[in-house]
C-alpha positions in Angstrom: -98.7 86.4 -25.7 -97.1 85.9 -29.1 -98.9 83.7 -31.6 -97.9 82.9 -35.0 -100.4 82.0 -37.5 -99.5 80.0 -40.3 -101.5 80.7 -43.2 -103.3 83.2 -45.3 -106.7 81.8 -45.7 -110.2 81.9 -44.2 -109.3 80.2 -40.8 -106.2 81.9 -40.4 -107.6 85.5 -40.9 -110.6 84.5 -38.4 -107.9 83.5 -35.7 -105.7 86.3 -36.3 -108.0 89.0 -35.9 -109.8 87.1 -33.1 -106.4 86.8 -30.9 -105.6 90.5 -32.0 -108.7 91.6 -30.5 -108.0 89.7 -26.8 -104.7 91.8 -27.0 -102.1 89.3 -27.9 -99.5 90.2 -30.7 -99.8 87.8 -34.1 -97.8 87.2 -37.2 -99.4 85.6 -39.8 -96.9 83.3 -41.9 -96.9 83.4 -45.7 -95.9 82.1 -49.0 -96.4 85.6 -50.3 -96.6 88.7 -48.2 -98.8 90.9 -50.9 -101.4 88.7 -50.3 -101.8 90.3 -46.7 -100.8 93.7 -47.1 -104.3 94.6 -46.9 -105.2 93.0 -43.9 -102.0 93.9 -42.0 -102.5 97.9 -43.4 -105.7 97.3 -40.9 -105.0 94.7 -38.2 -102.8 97.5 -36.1 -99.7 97.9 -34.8 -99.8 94.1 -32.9 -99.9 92.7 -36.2 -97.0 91.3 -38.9 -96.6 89.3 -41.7 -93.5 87.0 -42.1 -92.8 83.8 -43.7 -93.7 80.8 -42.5 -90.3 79.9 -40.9 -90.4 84.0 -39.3 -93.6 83.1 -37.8 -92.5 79.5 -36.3 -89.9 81.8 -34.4 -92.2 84.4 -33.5 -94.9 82.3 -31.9 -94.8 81.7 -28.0 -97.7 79.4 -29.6 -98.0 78.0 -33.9 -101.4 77.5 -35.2 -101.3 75.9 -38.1 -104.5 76.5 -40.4 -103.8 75.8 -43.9 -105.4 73.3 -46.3 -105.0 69.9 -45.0 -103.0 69.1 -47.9 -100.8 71.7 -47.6 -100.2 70.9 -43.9 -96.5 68.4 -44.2 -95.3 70.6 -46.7 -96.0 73.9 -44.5 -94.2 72.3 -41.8 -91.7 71.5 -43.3 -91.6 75.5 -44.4 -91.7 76.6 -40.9 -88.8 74.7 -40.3 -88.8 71.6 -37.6 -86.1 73.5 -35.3 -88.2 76.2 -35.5 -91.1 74.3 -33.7 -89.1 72.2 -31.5 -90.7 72.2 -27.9 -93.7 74.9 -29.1 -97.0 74.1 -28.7 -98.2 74.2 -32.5 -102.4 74.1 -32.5 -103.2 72.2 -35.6 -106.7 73.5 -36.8 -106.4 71.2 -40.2 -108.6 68.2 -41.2 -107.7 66.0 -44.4 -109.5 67.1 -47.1 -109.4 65.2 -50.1 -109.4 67.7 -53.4 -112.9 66.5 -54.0 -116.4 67.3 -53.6 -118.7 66.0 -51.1 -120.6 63.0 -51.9 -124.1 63.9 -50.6 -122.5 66.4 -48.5 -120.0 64.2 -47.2 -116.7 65.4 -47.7 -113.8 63.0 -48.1 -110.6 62.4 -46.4 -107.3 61.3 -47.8 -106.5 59.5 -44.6 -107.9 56.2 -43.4 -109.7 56.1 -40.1 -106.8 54.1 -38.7 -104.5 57.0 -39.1 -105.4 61.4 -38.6 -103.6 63.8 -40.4 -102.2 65.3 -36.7 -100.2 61.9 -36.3 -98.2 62.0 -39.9 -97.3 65.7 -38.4 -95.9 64.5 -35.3 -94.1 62.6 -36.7 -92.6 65.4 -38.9 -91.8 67.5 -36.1 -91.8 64.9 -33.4 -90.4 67.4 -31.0 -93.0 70.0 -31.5 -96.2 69.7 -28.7 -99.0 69.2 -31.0 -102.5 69.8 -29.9 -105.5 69.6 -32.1 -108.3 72.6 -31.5 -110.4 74.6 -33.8 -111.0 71.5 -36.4 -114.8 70.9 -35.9 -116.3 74.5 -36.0 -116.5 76.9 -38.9 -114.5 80.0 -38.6 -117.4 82.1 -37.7 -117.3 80.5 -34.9 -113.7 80.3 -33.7 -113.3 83.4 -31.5 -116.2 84.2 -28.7 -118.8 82.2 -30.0 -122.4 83.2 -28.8 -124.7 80.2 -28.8 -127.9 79.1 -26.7 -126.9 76.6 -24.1 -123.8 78.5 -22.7 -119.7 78.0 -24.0 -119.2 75.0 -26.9 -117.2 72.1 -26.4 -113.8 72.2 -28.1 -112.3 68.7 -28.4 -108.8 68.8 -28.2 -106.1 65.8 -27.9 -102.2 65.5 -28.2 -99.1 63.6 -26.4 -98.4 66.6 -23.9 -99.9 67.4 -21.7 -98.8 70.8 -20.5 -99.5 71.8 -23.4 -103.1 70.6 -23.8 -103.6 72.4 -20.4 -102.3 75.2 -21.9 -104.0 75.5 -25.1 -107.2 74.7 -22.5 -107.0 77.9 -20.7 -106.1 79.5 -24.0 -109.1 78.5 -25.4 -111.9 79.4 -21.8 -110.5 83.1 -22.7 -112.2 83.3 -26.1 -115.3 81.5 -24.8 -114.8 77.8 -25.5 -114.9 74.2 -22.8 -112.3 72.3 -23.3 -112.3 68.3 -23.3 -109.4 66.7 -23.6 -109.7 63.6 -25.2 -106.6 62.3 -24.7 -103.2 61.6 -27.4 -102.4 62.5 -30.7 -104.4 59.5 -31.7 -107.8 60.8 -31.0 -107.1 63.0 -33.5 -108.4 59.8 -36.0 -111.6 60.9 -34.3 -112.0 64.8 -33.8 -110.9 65.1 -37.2 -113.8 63.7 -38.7 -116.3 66.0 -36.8 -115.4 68.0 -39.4 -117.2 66.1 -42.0 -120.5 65.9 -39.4 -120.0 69.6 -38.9 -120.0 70.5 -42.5 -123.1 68.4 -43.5 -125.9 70.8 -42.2 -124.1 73.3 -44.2 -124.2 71.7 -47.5 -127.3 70.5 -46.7 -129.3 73.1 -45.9 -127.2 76.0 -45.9 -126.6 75.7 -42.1 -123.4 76.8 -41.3 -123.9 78.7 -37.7 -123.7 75.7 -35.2 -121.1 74.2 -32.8 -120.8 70.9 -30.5 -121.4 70.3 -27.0 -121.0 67.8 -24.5 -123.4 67.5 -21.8 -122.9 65.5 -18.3 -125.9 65.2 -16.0 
């Protein structure tokens, strides 16, 4: 499979190299290409760099993993035609450019509206699915944990595509559970802000979610 990943940060290296490794070709998208001539000199021959409209093209599936604040404007970078009927995985959470309050980060969205809905409705054509928000990038591709495969919660408005994105994700050793529209998003995104609290805390940042039925 293609994948394009928009965004040259922590998250989007982690992915990158995690989906290259499975065999699947990725392009990374970029404001500036120097900034990953290193890692594509090593990443192989399945790997390019492009901007972020070359990689919205490329992509058979868009992940999306830039700063939260950067996520309408990158968007609108990729171009909306470019993402019109692709499923785009948003990995982003809204991340207010502030420190944590008792390590409690803050949001600049209410809890009445997620960051994954005011990109739908940027690209309301595109298939939106939220995945990868809750878990440190450590932690993104074949996770090893006691207890067997974390939970992945994931939500959006299509539902092929959530099925998709679903099997995607059993492949590099994650459960699925779908929770449902792009409004659920108002509640996966702040397991980020649970997640992260260990880790400013006490320096725990090696631990993942799961979801237990009898």
């Amino acid at each position: 499979m293609k994948i394009g990943v928009i965004g040259s940060g922590q998250v989007g290296e982690a992915l990158a190299d995690g989906f290259l490794k499975h065999g699947h070709e990725v392009m990374r998208g970029t404001r500036d290409a120097s900034k990953l001539a290193t890692w594509k000199a090593a990443a192989g021959s399945r790997a390019s760099v492009g901007t972020f409209a070359e990689t919205a093209r490329f992509g058979e599936i868009v992940m999306l993993a830039v700063k939260g604040t950067a996520a309408l404007q990158a968007i609108t970078g990729a171009g909306i035609e470019n993402l019109r009927e692709k499923i785009v995985i948003d990995t982003t959470n809204p991340l207010a450019d502030a420190p944590p309050d008792s390590g409690v980060l803050r949001f600049f969205t209410s809890m009445n509206e997620s960051l994954m809905e005011q990109l739908q409705r940027a690209a309301p054509e595109a298939r939106f699915v939220k995945a990868f928000s809750c878990v440190g990038s450590s932690l993104m591709i074949d996770p090893v944990l006691p207890g067997g495969p974390p939970t992945m919660f994931i939500c959006g408005n299509d539902a092929s595509a959530k099925k998709n994105v679903g099997e995607l994700l059993s492949t590099i050793g994650w459960q699925a559970e779908d929770f449902g529209g792009v409004e659920a998003a108002r509640a996966i995104e702040p397991l980020c802000i649970l997640w992260c609290i260990p880790g400013f805390l006490r320096n725990d940042w090696v631990h993942a979610f799961k979801v237990l039925r009898p």
